[in-house]
N, C-alpha and C positions, 0 to 999 in steps of 0.2 A: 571316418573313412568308410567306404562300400564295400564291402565285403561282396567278390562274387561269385554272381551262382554256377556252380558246377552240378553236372548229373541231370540235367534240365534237357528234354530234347526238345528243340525248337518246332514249329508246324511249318511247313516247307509246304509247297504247289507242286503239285505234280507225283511223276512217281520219284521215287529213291534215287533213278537215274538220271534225274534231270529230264526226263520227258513226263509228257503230260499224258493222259489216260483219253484213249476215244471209245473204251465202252463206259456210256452211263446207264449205265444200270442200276442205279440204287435210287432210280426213280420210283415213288412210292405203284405200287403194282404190277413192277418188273422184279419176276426171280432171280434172287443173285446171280451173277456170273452168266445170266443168259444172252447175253449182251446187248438187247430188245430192252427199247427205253419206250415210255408212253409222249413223248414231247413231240406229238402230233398237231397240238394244240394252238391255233395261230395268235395272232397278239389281242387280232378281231373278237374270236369267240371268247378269249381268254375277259378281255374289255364288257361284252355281251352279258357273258356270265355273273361278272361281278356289280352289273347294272343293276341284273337281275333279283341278286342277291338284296341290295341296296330297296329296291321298288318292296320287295315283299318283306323285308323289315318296315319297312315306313308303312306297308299297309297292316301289319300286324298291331307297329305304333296304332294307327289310326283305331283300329276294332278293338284293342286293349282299352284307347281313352273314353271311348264310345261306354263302352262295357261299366265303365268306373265310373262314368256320369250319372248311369242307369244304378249305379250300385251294386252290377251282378259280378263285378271285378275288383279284387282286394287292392289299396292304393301300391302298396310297394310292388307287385304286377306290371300296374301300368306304370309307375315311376321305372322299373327295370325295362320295360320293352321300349317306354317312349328313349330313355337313355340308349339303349342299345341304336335304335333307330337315328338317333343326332349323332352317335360315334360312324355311323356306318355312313352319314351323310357327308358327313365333314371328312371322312378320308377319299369320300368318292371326287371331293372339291378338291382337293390336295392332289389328289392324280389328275385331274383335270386341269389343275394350274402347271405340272408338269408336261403335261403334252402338251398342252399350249405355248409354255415355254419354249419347250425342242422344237415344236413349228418353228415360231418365229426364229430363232439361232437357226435353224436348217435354210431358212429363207432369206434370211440377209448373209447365205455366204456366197461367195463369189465363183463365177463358174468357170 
């Protein structure tokens, strides 16, 4: 038999009251309690950014391998950046198969 848990508080959405909170605040660079959130940020730049991110690992990849060819770069280096660089590739493909996704379901719905 299950023995059950008592004393355990459950995590609930929202406040206490059953309403939900519209200060976000505990956005990373927002003072507690100020009620000023940083979520200026569009989905665009947010997309830009992490392109960006992606491009300059891949070319750190690339100047690590170079480097290790040359022998002026120690192997496990280039083995960590070129790794970094294929993780950062393949999740940028992974969002990319999601948006594409949400395209097409957004465009076969009916108007």
């Amino acid at each position: 038999m299950i023995t059950p848990l008592s004393g355990i508080a459950l995590p609930t959405l929202g406040n206490n009251d059953g309403t939900f909170p519209t200060n976000l605040s505990n956005t990373p660079g927002a003072a507690p309690g100020s009620g000023t959130s940083k979520l200026t940020e569009s989905f665009a730049e947010a997309m830009v950014a992490a392109m960006a991110s992606v491009s300059n690992d891949l070319k750190s990849a690339e100047a690590a391998s170079i480097s290790g060819m040359r022998g002026q770069a120690p192997i496990h280096e280039v083995v960590q950046k070129v790794m970094s660089a294929e993780q950062s590739l393949q999740a940028a493909l992974a969002v990319r198969e999601k948006v594409v996704s949400a395209y097409l379901e957004v465009s076969r719905m009916t108007i």
